[in-house]
N, C-alpha and C positions, 0 to 999 in steps of 0.2 A: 504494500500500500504506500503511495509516495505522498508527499507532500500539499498534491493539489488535488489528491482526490479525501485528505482530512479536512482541505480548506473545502470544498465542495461537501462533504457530511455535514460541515458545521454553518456552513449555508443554508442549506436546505433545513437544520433544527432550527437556526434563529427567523427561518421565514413561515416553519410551523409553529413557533413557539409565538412570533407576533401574530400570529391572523388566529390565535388560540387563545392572546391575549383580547384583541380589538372584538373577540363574539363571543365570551362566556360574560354571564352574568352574576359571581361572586366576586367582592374580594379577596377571599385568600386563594382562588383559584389563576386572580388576576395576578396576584403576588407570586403563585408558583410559576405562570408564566413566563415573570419579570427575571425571575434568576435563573429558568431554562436558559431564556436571549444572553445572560448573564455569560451562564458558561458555556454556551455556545459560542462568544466570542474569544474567551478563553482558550478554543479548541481554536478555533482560526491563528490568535497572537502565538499559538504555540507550534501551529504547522506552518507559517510562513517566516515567523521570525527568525533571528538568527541565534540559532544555539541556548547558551546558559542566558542573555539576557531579556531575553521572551518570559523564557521557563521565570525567572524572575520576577517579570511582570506579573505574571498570569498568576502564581504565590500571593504578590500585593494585592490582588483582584479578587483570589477566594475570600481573602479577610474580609476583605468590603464587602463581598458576598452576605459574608456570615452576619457582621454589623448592622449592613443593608436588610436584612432577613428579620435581627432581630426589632429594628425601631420599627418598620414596616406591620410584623406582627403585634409590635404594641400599640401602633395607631389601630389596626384595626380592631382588637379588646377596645381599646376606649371609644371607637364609633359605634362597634356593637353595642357596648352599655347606654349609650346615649341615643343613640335611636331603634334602636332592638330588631334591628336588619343588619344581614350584609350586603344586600343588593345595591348598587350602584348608584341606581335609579331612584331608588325613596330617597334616598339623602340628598336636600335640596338644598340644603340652608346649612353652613358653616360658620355660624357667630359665637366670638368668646366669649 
């Protein structure tokens, strides 16, 4: 498997992982989305770049990943308790 056919798997996951995002209707499904396209670009920076500092990059990117993963889950707990959805849709109004 060479190099542009990882860069083409990981094409193909971030453009099901977006049109997966843009048509489901939860958010934490919208959030597992968000980190699919996440490391799906992951997979790109690490099949085109060059060598150890890709692989580097792509290291600093899980964390933000994982960072990214958890404030994300904790917005959604607090929109859940405040309007008792997760649908996208009812939530109309965001005032402090």
């Amino acid at each position: 498997m060479t190099h542009f056919d990882l860069a083409g798997i990981s094409f193909i996951l971030f453009a099901a992982a977006a049109a997966g995002f843009l048509t489901c209707g939860s958010l934490v499904r919208m959030l597992m989305f968000l980190e699919l396209m996440l490391n799906a670009a992951n997979l790109a920076l690490v099949a085109l770049g060059p060598g150890a500092v890709s692989q580097g990059y792509a290291v600093m990117l899980f964390a933000i990943a994982a960072a990214e993963a958890g404030v994300g889950l904790a917005l959604i707990l607090s929109l859940a308790s405040a309007f008792r959805t997760l649908d996208p849709g009812n939530i109309k109004e965001l005032k402090g």
